[in-house]
N, C-alpha and C positions, 0 to 999 in steps of 0.2 A: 238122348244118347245118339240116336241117327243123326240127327242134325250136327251133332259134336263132329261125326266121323265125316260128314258131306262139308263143313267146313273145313276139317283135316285133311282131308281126300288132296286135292290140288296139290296141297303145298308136301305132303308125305310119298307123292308122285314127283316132284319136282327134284325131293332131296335125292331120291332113286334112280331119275334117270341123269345127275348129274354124277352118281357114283361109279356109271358106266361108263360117264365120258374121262373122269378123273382115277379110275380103277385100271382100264388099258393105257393110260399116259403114262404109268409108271415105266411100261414098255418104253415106251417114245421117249420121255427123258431120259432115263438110261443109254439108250443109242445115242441119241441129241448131245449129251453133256461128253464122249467120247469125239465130237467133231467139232464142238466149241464150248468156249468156258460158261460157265453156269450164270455169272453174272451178264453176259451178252445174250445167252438164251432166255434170262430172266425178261431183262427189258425190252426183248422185242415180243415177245407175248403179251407181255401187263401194255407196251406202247399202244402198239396196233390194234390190240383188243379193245384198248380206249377207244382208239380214233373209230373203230367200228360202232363203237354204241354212240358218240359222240355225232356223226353222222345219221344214224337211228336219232336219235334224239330234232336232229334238225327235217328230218322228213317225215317224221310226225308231228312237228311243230308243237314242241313241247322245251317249256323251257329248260337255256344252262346255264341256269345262276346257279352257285354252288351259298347252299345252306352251310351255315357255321364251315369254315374256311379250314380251322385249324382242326375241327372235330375228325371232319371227312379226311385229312392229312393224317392224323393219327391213326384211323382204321385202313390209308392203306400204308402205312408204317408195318403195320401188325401183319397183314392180309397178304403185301407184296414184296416185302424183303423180310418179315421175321417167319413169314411161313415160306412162299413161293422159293424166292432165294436160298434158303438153309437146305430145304427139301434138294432143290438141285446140287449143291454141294457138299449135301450129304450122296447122293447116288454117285459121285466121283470118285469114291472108293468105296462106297457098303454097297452090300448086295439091293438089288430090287424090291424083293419082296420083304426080307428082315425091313428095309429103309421106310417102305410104305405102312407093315405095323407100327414100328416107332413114332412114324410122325401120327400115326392115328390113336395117340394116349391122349389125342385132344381132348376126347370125352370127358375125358379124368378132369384135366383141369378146368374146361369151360363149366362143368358139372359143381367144384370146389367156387369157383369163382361169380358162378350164379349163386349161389346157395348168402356170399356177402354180398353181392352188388343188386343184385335183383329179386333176392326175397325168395326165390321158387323154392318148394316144396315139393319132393318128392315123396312117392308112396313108396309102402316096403317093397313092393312088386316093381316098380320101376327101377328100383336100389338094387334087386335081385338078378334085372334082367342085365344090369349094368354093371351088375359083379361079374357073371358069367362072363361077358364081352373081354372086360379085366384079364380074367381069369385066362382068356384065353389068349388076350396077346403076352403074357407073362411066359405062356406055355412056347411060344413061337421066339418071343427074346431071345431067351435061351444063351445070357449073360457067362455062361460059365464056358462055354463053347471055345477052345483053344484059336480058333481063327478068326475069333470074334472082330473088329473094328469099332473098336470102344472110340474113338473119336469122329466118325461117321453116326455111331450108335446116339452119341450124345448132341450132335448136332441134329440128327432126326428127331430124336426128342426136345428139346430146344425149339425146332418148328411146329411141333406140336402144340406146346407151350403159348407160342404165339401167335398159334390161329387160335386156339382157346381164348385168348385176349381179345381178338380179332371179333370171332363171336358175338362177348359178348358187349364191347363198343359197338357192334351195328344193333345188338337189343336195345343197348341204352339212348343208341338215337335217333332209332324208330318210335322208340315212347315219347323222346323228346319233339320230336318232328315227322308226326305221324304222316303229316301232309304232302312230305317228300316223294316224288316218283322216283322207285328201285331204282328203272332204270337210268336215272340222273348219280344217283349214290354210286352205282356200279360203276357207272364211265371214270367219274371222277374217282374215287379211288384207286384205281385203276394207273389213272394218268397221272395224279400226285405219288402216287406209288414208287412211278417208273422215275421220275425227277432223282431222287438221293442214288438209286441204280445208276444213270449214266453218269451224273458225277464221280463216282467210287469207279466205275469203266475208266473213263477219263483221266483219273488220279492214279490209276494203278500201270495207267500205261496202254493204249492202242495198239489191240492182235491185230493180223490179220490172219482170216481163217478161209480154207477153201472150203466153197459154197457145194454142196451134192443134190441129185435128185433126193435122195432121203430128208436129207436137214431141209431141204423146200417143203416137202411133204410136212416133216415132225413140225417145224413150223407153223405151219396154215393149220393145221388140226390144232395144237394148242391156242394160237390167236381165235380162231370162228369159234370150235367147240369147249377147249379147257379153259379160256378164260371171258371169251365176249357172254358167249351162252350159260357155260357151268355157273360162272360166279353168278348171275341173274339169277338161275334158277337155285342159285346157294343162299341167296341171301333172301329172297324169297321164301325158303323154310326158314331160314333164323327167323325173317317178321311175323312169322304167324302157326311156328310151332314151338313147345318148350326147350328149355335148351335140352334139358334129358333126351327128350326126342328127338331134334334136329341130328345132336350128336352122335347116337347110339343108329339110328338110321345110317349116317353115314362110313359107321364101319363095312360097310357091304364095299368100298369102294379098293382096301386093303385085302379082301376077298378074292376079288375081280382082280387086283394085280398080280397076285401071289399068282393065280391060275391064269395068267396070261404069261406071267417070267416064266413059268413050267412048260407051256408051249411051244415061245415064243425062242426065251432064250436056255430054257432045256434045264432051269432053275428050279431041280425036284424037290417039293418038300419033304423035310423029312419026318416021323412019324409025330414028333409031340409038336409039331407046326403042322402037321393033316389036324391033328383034334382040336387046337387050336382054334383053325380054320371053323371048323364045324361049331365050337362053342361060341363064337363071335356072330355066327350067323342065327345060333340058338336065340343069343341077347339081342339079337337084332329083329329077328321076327315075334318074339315075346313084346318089347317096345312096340313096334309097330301096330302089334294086336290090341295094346295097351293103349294106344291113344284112338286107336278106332272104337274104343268104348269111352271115351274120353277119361284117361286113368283111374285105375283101382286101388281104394284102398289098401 
């Protein structure tokens, strides 16, 4: 059982501290997507992010031959425009914090989607801690709400969806290709990602946008830390935690948004999105506690 959690430990650190870096980005995109369009914002974070590990990768002298071509293509299909992209075009008109619950129903589905493609098995207690979580972004929804943005709404769920997909193509090809170095997977999908991005730029027509000290700033932060670092360290827990786990940890990062839009941009929760709050963090340190005994019946 120690050993379970000493082998969990790393990678249940990893899923954690990239929820901090992807929990205040809700901030930054939000501003970010106000000074340029979502799809330009998109591709210069997944570009550069690449070329950053891409680089890493050559000065550790490690190779970049890209294993199965079309595979790595498909996960960052899922990863860089069905999650990255919808997220940012969804924050063009929903709020912050509702936007970052929504896209985080991924649990839901990577959870549905594990259970046929990968076999996993959860315990009643994992199921429980997973309903709470549920339970409490249903509570924060709050569908019925007259100013709702049912089209922002549905788009954030839709990225959900397919980072859920996202998921769990990097389980199935870390089984397949166990031999893969992360940081080879990361670059590359990353950089295949951004390809179908600037065509769609491209086809839709060349902005031009004025450049700010902020959008420098929102920039450089999601290049180095939301996508060179986070995704490494995201995909890192997908390889070596269940998916129940990896997911339901990553609710903390919808958490950290909601309480940074409250700060930041003065986006008060209101009461059944406070408890909300609180029940997500309930199912998320139950999980947590759960795999450090490596799960319970």
């Amino acid at each position: 059982m120690q050993n379970s959690f000493k082998s969990k430990l790393l990678p249940i650190l990893s899923v954690v501290l990239m929820t901090f870096f992807w929990g205040y980005n809700w901030v930054v995109m939000k501003q970010a997507v106000q000074l340029v369009g979502p799809w330009e914002f998109a591709f210069v974070r997944n570009f550069f992010g690449a070329i950053i590990l891409l680089l890493c990768l050559v000065a550790m002298q490690k190779s970049l031959k890209i294993i199965n071509f079309k595979f790595v293509f498909l996960i960052g299909i899922f990863q860089m425009i069905g999650f990255t992209v919808l997220v940012l075009v969804a924050l063009v008109h929903g709020g912050t914090a509702k936007t970052s619950v929504l896209t985080f129903t991924m649990p839901i589905w990577a959870n549905l989607l594990a259970l046929y493609f990968l076999k996993e098995k959860m315990s009643n207690k994992q199921i429980f801690a997973i309903a709470i979580s549920v339970i409490g972004l249903l509570l924060i929804f709050d569908p019925v709400h007259k100013n709702a943005d049912f089209k922002s709404m549905l788009i954030a769920i839709s990225a959900g969806f397919f980072w859920g997909c996202g998921v769990i193509s990097v389980k199935k090809y870390n089984q397949k290709y166990p031999q893969v170095d992360l940081l080879n997977l990361t670059a590359w999908q990353m950089l295949l990602g951004s390809i179908p991005i600037l065509f769609i730029i491209v086809a839709k027509g060349l902005e031009i946008y004025e450049i700010n000290p902020y959008l420098w700033k929102a920039s450089l932060y999601n290049i180095i830390f939301c996508n060179a670092l986070a995704w490494l360290l995201w995909n890192y827990g997908v390889k070596h935690l269940k998916t129940s786990e990896v997911s339901t940890i990553s609710l903390l990062a919808p958490v950290i948004g909601s309480l940074a839009a409250f700060v930041e941009l003065h986006e008060a929760p209101k009461i059944n999105e406070g408890i909300g709050l609180a029940m997500i963090l309930c199912g998320v340190l139950m999980m947590i506690l759960l795999a450090s005994r490596g799960g319970s019946k």
